[in-house]
C-alpha positions as CSV (number, residue, x, y, z in Angstrom):
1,X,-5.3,28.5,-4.0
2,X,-6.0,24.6,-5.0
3,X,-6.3,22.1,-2.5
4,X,-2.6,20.2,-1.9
5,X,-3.5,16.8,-3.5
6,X,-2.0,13.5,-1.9
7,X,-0.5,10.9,-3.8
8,X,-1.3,8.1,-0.8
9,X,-4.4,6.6,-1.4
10,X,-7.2,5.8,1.6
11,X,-5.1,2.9,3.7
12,X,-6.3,1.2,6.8
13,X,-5.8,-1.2,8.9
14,X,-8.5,-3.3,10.7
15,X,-9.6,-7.0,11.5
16,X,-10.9,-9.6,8.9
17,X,-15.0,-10.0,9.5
18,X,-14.8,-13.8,7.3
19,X,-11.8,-16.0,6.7
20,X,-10.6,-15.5,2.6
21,X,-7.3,-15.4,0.8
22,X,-5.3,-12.4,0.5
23,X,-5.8,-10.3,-3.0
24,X,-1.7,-10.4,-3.3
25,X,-1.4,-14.1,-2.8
26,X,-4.1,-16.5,-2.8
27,X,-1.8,-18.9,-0.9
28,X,-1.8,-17.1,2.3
29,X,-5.4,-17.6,4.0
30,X,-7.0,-14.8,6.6
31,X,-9.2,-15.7,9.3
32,X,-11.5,-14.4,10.8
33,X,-9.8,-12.2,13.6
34,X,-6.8,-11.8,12.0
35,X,-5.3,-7.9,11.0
36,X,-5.0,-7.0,7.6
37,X,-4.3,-4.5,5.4
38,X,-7.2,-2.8,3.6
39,X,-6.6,-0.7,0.4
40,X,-9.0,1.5,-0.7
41,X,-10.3,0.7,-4.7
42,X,-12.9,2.7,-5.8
43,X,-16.1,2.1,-4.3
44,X,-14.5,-1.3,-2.9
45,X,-11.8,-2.2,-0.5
46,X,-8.7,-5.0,-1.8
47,X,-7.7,-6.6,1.9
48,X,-3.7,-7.5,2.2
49,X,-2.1,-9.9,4.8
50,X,0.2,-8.2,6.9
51,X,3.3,-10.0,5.2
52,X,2.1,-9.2,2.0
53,X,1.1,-6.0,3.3
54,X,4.4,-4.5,4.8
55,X,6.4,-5.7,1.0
56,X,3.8,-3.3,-0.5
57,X,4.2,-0.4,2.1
58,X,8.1,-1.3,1.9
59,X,8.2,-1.0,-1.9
60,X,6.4,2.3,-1.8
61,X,8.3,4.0,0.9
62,X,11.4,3.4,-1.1
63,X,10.0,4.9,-4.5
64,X,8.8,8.3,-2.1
65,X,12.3,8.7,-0.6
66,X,13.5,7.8,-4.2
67,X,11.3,10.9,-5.4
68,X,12.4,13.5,-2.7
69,X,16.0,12.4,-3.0
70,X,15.6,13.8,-6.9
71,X,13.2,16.6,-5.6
72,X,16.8,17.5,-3.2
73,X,18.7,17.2,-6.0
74,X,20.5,14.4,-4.1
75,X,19.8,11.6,-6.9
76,X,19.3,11.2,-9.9
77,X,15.4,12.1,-11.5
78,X,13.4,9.2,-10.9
79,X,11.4,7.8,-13.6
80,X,8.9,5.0,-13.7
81,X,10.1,2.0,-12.2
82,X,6.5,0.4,-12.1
């Protein structure tokens, strides 16, 4: 039987070596020291503030309860918001 595949990609958590802007806005600045949000990318890592960070986690927790509400047949069938 196949392996069950997840649809999360590696996330993690952890503390900013060198101060430089976060990937989802270049207008908030991380220091060194401060917690961010790292997103695996291939070989390479994109690193989040943690305000920018939660709107991303936010936005994808409500298109996974979107997608077992249609799974339920409690909702309509989600499509591709983007």
């Amino acid at each position: 039987m196949p392996r069950i595949r997840s649809l999360v990609t590696t996330v993690r958590i952890d503390v900013a070596q060198r101060a430089h802007d976060c990937q989802a806005n270049g207008n908030h600045r991380l220091s060194k020291g401060d917690r961010r949000l790292g997103v695996k990318k291939d070989r390479s890592w994109d690193n989040y503030c943690l305000d920018c960070g939660r709107r991303i986690l936010e936005g994808d927790a409500a298109k996974i309860a979107s997608l077992l509400r249609a799974i339920n047949g409690d909702g309509l069938v989600a499509g591709d918001e983007g």
